[in-house]
N, C-alpha and C positions, 0 to 999 in steps of 0.2 A: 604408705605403710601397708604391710602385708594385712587384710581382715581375716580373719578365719570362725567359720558362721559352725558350731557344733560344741557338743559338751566334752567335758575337758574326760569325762569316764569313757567316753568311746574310744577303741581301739585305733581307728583309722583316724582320728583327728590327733591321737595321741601320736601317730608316725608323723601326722606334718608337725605338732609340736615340737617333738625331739629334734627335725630336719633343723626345725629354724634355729633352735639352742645350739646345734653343731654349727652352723653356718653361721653363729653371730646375727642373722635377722630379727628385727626390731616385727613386733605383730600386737594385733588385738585379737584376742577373741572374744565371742559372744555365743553363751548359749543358746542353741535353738532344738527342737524337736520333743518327745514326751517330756513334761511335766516344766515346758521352757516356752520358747518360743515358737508359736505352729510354722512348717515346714509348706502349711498349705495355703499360705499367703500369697496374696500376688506380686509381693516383694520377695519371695522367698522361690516362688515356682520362674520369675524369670530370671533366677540365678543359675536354676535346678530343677527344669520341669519335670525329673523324675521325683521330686519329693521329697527325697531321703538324706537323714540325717545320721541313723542309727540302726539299727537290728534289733528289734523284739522278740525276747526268748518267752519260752511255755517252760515254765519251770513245772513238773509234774513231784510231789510227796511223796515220800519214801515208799511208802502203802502202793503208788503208783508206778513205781518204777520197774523197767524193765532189767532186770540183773543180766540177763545175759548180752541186751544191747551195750549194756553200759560195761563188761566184760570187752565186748568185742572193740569197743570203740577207745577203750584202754589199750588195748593190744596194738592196733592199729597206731593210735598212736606213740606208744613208746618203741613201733617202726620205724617211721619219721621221726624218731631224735636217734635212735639209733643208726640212720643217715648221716643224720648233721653229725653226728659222734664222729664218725669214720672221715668226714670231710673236715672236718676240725682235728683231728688227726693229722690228716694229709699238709694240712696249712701251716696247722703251728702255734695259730694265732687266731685268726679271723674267718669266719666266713669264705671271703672270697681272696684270703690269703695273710699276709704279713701284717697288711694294716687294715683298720676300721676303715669301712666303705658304705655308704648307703644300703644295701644288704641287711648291715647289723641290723640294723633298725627294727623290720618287722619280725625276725627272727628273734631277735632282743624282746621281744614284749610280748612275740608267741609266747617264748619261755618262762617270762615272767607269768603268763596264765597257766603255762603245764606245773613250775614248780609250786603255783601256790593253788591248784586244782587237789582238792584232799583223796588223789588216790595214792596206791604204791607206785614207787617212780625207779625202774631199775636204776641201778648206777652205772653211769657215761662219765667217768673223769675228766673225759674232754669237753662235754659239756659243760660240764659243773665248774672247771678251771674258766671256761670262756667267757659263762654267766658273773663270774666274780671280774674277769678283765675288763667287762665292758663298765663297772662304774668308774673307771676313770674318766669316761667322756662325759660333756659337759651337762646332756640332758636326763642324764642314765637316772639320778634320782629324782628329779622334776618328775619324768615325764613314762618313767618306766617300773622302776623298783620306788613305788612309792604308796605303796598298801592298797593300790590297784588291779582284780588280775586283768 
């Protein structure tokens, strides 16, 4: 049986979760890394001698923040869906065309972090269409659209 050694909030553990829901794989997981299991065990480093289990953000208070970074970086990205907008246009459907492909996946769950990120979100109808197509698949609510961003 598949193990998979990370917390179920991570992003990147969350794409092998959803992998193994599409694919019918039977798995364990176990959390490891802050506030879990240390990463810097010697059971853990000769899995993974780089250590890592997750990404540690610096969340900075409003008092702190920089408005125009946080402007730009808005911008920037409602470029990049404005991408995927035009290539889900082109498809129809999916990502990488007609049908759900491994693609969806991390794209699926970027999305689900930009639409529940509390900025203005232009409107991409073809995104917005696509986000709703993909809970038909088997992990969309487990492991994606699940009050996670």
């Amino acid at each position: 049986m598949l193990q998979i050694l990370g917390k179920a909030t991570s992003i990147n553990v969350r794409k092998v979760l959803w992998t193994c829901a599409e694919l019918d794989l039977p798995f364990e997981r176990e959390d490891w890394g802050t506030g879990f299991r240390s990463t810097e065990t010697a059971d853990f480093l000769a899995l993974n001698p780089n250590a890592m289990a997750l990404l540690a953000l610096v969340r900075n208070s409003p008092a702190h923040q920089d408005a125009e970074a946080i402007r730009a970086s808005s911008a920037n990205w409602a470029s990049h869906i404005g991408i995927l907008n035009r290539q889900l246009e082109s498809t129809g459907a999916f990502v990488a065309g007609p049908d759900f492909s491994l693609a969806d996946i991390p794209i699926g769950l970027s999305l689900n972090r930009w639409f529940s990120t509390p900025l203005a979100h232009p409107d991409f109808p073809a995104v917005s269409d696509y986000f709703e197509r993909l809970a038909a698949q088997p992990g969309y609510r487990d492991y994606c659209r699940n009050g996670t961003p």
